[in-house]
C-alpha positions as CSV (number, residue, x, y, z in Angstrom):
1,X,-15.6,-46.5,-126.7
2,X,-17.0,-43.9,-123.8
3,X,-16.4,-45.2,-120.4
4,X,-18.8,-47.3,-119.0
5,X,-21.1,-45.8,-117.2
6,X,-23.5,-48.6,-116.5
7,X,-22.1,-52.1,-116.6
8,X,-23.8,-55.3,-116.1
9,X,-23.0,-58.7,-116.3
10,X,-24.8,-61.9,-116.0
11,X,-27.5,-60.2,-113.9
12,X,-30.4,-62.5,-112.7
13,X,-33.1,-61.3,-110.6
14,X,-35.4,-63.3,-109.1
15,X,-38.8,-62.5,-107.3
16,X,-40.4,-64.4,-104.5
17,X,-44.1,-64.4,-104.7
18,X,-46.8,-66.5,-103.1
19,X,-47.0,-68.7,-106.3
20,X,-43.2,-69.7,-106.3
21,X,-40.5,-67.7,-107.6
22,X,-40.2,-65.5,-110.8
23,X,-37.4,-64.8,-113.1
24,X,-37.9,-61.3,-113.8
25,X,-33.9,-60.9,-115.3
26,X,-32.2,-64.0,-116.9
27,X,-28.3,-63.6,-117.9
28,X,-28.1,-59.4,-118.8
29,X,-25.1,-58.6,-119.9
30,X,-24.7,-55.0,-121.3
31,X,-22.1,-51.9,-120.8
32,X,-23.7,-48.1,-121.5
33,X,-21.0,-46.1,-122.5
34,X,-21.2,-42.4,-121.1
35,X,-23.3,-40.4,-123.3
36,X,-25.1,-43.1,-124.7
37,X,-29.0,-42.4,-125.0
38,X,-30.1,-46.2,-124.7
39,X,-33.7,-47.3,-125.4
40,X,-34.8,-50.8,-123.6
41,X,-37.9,-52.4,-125.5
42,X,-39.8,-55.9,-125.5
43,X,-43.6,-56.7,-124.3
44,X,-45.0,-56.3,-121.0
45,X,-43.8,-58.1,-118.3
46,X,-40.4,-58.6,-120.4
47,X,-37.9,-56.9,-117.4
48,X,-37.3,-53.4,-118.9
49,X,-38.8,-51.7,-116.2
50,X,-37.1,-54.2,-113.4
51,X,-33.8,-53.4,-115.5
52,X,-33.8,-49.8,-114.7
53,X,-35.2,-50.0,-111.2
54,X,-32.3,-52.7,-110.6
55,X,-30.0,-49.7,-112.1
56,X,-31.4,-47.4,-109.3
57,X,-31.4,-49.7,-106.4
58,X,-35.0,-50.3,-106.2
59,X,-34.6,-53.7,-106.5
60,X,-31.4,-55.5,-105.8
61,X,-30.2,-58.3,-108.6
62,X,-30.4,-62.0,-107.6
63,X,-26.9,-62.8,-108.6
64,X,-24.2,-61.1,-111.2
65,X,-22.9,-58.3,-111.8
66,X,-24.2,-54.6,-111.9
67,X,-22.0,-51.2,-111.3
68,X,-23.3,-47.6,-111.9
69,X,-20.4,-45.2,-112.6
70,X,-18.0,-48.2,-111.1
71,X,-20.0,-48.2,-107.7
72,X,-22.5,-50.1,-106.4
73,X,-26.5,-49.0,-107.6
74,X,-27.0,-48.2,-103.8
75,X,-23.6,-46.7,-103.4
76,X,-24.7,-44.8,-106.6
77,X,-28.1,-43.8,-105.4
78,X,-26.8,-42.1,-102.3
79,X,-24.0,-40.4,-104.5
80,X,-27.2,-38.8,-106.3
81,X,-26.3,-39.9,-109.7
82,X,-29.2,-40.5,-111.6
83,X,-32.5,-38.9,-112.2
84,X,-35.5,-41.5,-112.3
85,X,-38.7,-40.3,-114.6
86,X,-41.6,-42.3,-114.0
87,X,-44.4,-43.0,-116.0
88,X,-46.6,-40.4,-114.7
89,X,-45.5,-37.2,-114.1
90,X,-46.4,-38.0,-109.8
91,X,-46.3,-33.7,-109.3
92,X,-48.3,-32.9,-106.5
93,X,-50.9,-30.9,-106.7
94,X,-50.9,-28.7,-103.8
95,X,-47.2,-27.6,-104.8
96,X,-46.5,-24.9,-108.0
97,X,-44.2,-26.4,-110.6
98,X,-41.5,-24.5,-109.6
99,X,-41.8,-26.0,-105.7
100,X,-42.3,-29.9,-107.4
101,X,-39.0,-29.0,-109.1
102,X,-37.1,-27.7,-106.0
103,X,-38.5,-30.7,-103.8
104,X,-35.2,-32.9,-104.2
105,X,-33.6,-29.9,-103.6
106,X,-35.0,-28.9,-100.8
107,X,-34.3,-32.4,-98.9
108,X,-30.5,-32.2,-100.3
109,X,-30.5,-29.5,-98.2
110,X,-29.7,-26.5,-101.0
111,X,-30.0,-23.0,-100.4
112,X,-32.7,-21.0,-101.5
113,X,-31.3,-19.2,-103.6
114,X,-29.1,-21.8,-105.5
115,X,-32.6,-23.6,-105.7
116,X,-34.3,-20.8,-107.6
117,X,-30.9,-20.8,-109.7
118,X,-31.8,-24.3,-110.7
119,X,-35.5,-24.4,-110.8
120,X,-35.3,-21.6,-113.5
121,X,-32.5,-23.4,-115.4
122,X,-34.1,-26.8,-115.9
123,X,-37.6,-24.2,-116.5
124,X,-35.5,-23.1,-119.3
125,X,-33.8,-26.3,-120.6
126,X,-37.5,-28.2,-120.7
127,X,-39.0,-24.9,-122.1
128,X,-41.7,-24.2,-119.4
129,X,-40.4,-20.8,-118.8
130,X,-42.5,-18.5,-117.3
131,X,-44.9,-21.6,-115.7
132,X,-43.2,-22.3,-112.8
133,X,-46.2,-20.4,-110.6
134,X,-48.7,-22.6,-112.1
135,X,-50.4,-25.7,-110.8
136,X,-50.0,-29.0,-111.9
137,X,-54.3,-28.7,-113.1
138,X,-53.1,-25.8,-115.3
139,X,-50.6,-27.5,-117.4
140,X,-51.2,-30.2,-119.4
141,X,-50.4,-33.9,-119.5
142,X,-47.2,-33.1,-121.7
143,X,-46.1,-30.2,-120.0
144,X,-46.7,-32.0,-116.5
145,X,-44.3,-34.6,-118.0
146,X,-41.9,-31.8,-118.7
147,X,-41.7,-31.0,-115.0
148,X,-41.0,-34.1,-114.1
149,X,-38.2,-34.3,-116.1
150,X,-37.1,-31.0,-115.2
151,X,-37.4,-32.1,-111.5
152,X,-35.0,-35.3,-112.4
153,X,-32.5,-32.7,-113.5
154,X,-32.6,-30.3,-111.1
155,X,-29.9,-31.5,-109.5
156,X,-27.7,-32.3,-112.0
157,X,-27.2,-35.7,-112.4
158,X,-25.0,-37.5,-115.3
159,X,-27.4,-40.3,-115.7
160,X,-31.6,-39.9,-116.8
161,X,-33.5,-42.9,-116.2
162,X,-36.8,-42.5,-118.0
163,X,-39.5,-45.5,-117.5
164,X,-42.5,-44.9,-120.8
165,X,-42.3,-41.0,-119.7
166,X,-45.0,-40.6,-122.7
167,X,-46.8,-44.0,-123.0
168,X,-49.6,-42.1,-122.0
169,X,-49.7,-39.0,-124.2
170,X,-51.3,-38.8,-128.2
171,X,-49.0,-39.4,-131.1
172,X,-48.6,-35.5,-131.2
173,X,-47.6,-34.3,-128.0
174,X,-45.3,-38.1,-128.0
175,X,-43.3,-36.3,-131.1
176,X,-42.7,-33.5,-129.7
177,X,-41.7,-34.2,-126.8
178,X,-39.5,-36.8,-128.3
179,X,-37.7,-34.1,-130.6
180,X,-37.2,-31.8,-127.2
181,X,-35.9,-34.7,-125.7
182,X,-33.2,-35.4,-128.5
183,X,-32.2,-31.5,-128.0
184,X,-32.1,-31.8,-124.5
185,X,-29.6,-35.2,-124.6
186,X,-27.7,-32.8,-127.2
187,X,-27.5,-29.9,-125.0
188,X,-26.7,-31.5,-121.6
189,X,-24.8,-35.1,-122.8
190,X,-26.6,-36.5,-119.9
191,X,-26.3,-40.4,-120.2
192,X,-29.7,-41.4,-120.8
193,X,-31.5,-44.9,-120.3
194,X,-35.0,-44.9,-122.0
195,X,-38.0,-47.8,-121.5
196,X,-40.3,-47.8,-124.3
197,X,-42.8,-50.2,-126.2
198,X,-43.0,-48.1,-129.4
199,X,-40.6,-48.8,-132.1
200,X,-40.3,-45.5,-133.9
201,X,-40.0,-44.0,-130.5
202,X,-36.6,-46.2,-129.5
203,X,-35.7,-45.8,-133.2
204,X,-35.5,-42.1,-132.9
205,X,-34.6,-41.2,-129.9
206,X,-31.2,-43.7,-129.4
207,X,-27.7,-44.3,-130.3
208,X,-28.5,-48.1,-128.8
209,X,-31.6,-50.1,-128.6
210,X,-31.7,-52.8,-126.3
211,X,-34.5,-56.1,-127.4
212,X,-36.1,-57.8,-124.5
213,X,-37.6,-61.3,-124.7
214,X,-40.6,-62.1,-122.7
215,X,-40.2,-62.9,-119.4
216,X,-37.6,-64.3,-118.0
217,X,-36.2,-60.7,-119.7
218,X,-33.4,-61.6,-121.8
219,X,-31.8,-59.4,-124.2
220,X,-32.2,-60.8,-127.6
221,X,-30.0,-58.3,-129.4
222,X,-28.3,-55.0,-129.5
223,X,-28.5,-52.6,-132.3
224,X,-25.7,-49.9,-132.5
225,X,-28.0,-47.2,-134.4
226,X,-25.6,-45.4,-137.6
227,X,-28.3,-42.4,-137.0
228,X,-26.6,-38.7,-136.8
229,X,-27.2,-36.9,-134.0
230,X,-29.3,-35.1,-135.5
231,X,-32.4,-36.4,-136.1
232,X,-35.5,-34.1,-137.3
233,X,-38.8,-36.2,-137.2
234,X,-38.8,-36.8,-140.8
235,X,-35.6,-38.8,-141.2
236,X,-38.6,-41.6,-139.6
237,X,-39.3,-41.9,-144.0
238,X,-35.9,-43.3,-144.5
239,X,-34.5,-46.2,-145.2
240,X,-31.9,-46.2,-142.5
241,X,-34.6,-46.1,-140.0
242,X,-37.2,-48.5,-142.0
243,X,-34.0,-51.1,-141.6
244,X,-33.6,-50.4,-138.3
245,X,-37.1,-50.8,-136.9
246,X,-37.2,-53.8,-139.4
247,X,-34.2,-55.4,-136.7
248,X,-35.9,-54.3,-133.6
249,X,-39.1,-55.8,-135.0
250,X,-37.3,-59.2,-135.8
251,X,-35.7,-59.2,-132.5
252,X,-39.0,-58.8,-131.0
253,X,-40.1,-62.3,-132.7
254,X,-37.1,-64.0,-132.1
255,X,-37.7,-63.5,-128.2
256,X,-41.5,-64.7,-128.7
257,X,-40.4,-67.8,-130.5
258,X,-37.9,-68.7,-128.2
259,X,-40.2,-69.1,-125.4
């Protein structure tokens, strides 16, 4: 087994709201082991999305247990190791891709010139090279998404969290960017921690796939996926997968009936 790199146990998070409080998080226990390219998936509202925010000390668990690389998520956070991709790409506009790419390196306070070194690496790794004097408006929604993620890994950190990066795109541009992902987990062996509500996509893209109940977010099971690592888009026709998404789709049930 990898070492943990993300290690939670009996994690409850509650929110306060003006109607009485809300279990968001109810009992998560899980370990990601380094390397791992984990997909979190359930309904809307389920707790994937609090999960990873949770993970990067955006919100702070209720009670149990939650360490990132042994630490803390806020000891974590200021130690820099994770990348956050949100669901929209957030570039701004006024900035070239190259400058949205260098902005957390800029506040880290890196040189110029080791931030060009960078910029042009992760250019290279998410294949926009030769765009990084465009503007956001010139690229589109897939390649915006690209340099976001290149942004996340600009400065090098072990761990991608990656909240529906391409809920928003069509079918097409969502395969391919899904393959280029796959190569890019190959290349780098980042630790990566994915939110989805498509099936095929957590199917594809992970070694584990976490099911999520409707809220309160429980995990209603854990599938170790006997994919290779290699994966082109076609091994989707066979039966290994078919049985897979068959469990993740069961799983899904079993949380709604349990409500």
């Amino acid at each position: 087994m990898n070492a943990a790199v993300i290690d939670a146990k009996g994690v409850n998070l509650v929110f306060q709201t003006g109607d009485g409080p809300v279990q968001a998080l109810k009992d998560v226990n899980l370990t990601v082991g380094k390397g791992e390219f984990v997909s979190f998936i359930g309904p809307s509202g389920c707790g994937k999305t609090t999960f990873l925010r949770a993970i990067a000390a955006l919100e702070h668990p209720t009670s149990g247990q939650l360490t990132v690389n042994g630490l803390t998520p806020d000891e974590a956070r200021r130690k820099r190791a994770y990348g956050y991709v949100f669901q929209a790409a957030g570039l701004y506009p006024w900035r070239t891709i190259a400058k949205n790419i260098a902005l957390p390196l800029e506040i880290m306070g890196f040189s110029k010139d080791e931030q060009q070194t960078r910029v042009d690496r992760v250019l290279e790794l998410v294949e926009l090279s030769g765009f990084g004097s465009k503007f956001p408006w010139q690229l589109s929604g897939g390649m915006q998404q690209r340099a976001s993620i290149a942004r996340a890994l600009a400065f090098d950190a072990d761990i991608l969290l990656m909240d529906e990066p391409f809920g928003a795109l069509d079918e097409i541009v969502r395969d391919r960017l899904n393959e280029e992902l796959l190569k890019l987990w190959n290349r780098t062996g980042k630790t990566i921690c994915f939110v989805t509500h498509s099936i095929p996509e957590a199917v594809y893209l992970s070694t584990k796939i976490v099911v999520m109940s409707p809220r309160p977010g429980r995990i209603t099971d854990i599938i170790d996926s006997p994919l290779p690592r290699e994966r082109p888009l076609d091994i989707r026709d066979t039966k290994a997968f078919i049985d897979i998404a068959h469990r993740v789709r069961e799983g899904l049930r079993a949380g709604h009936s349990d409500e």
